[in-house]
PAZAPA-4460 file (N, C-alpha, C; in steps of 0.05 Angstrom, whole numbers, plus 32768, in hexadecimal, padded with zeros to 4 digits):
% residues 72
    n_x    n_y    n_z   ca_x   ca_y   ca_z    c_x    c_y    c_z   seq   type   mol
   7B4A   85B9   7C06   7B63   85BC   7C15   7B5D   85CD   7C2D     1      X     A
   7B68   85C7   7C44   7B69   85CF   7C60   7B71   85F7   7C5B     2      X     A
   7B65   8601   7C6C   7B74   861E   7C6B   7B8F   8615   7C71     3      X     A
   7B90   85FF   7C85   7BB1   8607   7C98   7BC6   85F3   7C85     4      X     A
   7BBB   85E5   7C74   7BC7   85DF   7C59   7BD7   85EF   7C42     5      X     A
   7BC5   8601   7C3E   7BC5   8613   7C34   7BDE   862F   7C41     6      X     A
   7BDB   8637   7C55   7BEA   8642   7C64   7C09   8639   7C68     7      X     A
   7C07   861C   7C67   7C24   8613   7C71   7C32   860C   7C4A     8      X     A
   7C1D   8615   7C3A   7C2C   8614   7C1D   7C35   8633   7C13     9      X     A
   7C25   8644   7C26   7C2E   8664   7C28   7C4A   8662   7C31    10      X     A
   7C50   8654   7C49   7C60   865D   7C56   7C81   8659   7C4C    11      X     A
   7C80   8646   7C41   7C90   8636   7C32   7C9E   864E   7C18    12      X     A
   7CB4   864F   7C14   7CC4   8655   7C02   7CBE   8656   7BE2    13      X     A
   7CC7   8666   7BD0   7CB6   8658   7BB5   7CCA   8643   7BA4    14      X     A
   7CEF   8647   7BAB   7CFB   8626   7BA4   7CEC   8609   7BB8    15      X     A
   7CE6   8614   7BCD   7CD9   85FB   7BD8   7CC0   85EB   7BC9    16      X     A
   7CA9   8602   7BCD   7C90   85FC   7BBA   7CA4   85EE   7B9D    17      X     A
   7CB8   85FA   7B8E   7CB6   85F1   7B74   7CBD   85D4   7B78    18      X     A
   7CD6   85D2   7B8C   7CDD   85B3   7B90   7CBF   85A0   7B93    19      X     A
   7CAD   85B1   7BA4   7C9F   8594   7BA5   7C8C   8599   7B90    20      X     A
   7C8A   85A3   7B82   7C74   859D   7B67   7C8E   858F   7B54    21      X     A
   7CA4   858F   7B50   7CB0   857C   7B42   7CB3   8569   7B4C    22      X     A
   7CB1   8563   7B62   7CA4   854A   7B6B   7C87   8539   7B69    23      X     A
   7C80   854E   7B6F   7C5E   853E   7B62   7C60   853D   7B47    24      X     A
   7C6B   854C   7B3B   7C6A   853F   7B13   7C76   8524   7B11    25      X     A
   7C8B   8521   7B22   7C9D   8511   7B1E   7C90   84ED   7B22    26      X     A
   7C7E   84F1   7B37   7C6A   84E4   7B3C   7C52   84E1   7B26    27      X     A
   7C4A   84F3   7B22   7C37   84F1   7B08   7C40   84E1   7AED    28      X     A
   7C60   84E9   7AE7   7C66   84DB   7AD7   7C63   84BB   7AD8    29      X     A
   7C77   84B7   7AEE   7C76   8498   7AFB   7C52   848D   7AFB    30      X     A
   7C43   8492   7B08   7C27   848C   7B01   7C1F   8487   7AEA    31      X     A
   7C27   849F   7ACF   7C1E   8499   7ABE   7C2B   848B   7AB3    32      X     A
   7C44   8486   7AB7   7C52   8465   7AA2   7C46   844C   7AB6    33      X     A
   7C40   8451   7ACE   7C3C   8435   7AD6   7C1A   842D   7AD3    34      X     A
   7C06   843F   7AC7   7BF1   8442   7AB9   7BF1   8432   7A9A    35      X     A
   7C04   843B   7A91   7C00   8432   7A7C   7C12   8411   7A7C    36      X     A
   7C2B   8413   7A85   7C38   83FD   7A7D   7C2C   83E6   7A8F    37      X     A
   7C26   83E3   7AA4   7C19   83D4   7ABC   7BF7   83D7   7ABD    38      X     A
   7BE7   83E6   7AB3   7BD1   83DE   7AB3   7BC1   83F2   7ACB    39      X     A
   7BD9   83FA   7ADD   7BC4   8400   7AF3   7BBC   841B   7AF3    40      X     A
   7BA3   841F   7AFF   7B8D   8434   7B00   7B9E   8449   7B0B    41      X     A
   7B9C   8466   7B05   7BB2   847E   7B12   7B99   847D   7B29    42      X     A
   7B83   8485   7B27   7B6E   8490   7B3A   7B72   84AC   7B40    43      X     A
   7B61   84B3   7B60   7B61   84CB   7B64   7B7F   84D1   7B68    44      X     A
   7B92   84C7   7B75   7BAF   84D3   7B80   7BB4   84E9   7B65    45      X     A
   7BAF   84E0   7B4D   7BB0   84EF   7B35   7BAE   850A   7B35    46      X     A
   7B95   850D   7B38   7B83   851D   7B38   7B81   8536   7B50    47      X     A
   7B91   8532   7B62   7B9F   853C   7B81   7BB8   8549   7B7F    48      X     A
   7BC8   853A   7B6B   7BE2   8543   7B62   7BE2   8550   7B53    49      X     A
   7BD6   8554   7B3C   7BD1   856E   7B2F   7BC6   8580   7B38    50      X     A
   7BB1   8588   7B47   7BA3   8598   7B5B   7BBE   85A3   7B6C    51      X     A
   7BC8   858F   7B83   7BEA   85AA   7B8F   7BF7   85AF   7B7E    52      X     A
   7BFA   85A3   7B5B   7C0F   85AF   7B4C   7C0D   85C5   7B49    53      X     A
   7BF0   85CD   7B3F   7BE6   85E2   7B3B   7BE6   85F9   7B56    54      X     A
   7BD3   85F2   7B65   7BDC   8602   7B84   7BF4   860F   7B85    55      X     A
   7C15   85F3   7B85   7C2A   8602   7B86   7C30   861D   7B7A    56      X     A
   7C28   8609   7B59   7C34   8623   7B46   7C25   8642   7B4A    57      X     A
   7C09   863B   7B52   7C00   865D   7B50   7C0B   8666   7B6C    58      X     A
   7C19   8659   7B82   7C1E   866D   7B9B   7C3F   8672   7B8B    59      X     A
   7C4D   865E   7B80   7C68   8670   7B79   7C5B   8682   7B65    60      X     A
   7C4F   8683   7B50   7C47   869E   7B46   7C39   86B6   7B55    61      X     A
   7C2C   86B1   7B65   7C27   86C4   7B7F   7C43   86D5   7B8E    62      X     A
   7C56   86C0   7B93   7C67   86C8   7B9B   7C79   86E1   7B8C    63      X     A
   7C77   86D1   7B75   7C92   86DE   7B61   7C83   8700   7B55    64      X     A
   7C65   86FC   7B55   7C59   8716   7B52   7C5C   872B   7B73    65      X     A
   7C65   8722   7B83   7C5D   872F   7B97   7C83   8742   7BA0    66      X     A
   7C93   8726   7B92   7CAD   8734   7B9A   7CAC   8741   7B80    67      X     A
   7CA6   8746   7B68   7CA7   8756   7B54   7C9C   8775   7B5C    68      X     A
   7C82   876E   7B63   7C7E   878B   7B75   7C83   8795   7B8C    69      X     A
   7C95   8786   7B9C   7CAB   8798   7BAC   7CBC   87A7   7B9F    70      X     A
   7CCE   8793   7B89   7CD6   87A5   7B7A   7CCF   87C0   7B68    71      X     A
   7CBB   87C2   7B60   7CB2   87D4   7B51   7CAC   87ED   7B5E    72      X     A
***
């Protein structure tokens, strides 16, 4: 992933980030029933989508530790 990829997923909100990782699951699901019921191959897109799921989720946990220690 691009630094400036990366940067414009900083910049972003952490309800935003969450919306779009429930969107990429939401997608993963769909793949995987149309994997199994239809035959067809998930491929890499798979494998991409779990990778920003992940991404997302550790910058909103980045986040949520960082306003925790403002607070503190």
């Amino acid at each position: 992933m691009k630094k400036s990829a990366k940067t414009d997923l900083r910049a972003k909100s952490a309800e935003d980030m969450a919306a779009e990782a429930k969107t990429l699951r939401g997608e993963l699901l769909k793949s995987r029933f149309s994997a199994s019921t239809e035959g067809k191959t998930i491929g890499i897109k798979y494998r991409v989508a779990r990778r920003q799921i992940a991404r997302l989720e550790t910058l909103i946990t980045e986040k949520a530790a960082a306003v925790a220690a403002k607070k503190a």
